[in-house]
N, C-alpha and C positions, 0 to 999 in steps of 0.2 A: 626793600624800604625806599621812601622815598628820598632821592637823594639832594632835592633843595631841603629839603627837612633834617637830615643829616650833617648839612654845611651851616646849617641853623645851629641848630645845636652844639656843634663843634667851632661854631665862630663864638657863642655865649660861654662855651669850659676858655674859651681864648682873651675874653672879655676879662674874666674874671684874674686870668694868670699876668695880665699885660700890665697891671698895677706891681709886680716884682720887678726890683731894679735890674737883678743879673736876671739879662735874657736866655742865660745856658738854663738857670733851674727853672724860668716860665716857661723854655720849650720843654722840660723835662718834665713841669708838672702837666701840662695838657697830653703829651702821652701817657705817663702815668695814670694821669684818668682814661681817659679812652680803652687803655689796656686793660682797667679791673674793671672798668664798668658796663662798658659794652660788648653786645657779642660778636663774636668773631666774624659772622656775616654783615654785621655793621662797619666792623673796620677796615672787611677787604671791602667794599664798596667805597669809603671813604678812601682808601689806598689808591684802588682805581681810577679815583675820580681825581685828586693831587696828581697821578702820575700822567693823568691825559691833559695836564693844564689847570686842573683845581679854581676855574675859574667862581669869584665871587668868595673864596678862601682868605681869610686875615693870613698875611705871611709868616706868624708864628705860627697859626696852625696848621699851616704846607710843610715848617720846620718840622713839627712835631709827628705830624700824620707820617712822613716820612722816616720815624725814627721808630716807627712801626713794622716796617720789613723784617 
């Protein structure tokens, strides 16, 4: 998949969780999505790309992609 499209998408589940005060349950809800919703070759691509610098990544969802391992 593509992975500007992927960073898209996971900056829009990011968008959505950044309106929660405590930032421990906004990093916790955008992996919680990512985990039920996408498939597992989506999120090691997303994994890979956070851990080579994730650049263009909102930094909740570098927290959260991270919380994926």
């Amino acid at each position: 998949m593509n992975i500007e499209r992927l960073v898209r998408m996971a900056n829009d589940i990011g968008n959505f969780f950044k309106a929660e005060p405590d930032h421990a349950l906004a990093v916790e809800g955008v992996a919680t999505h990512i985990r039920r919703f996408w498939d597992p070759r989506m999120r090691k691509e997303i994994l890979a790309y956070a851990e080579g610098g994730g650049e263009g990544m909102m930094e909740l969802v570098r927290e959260a992609v991270f919380k994926l391992r």
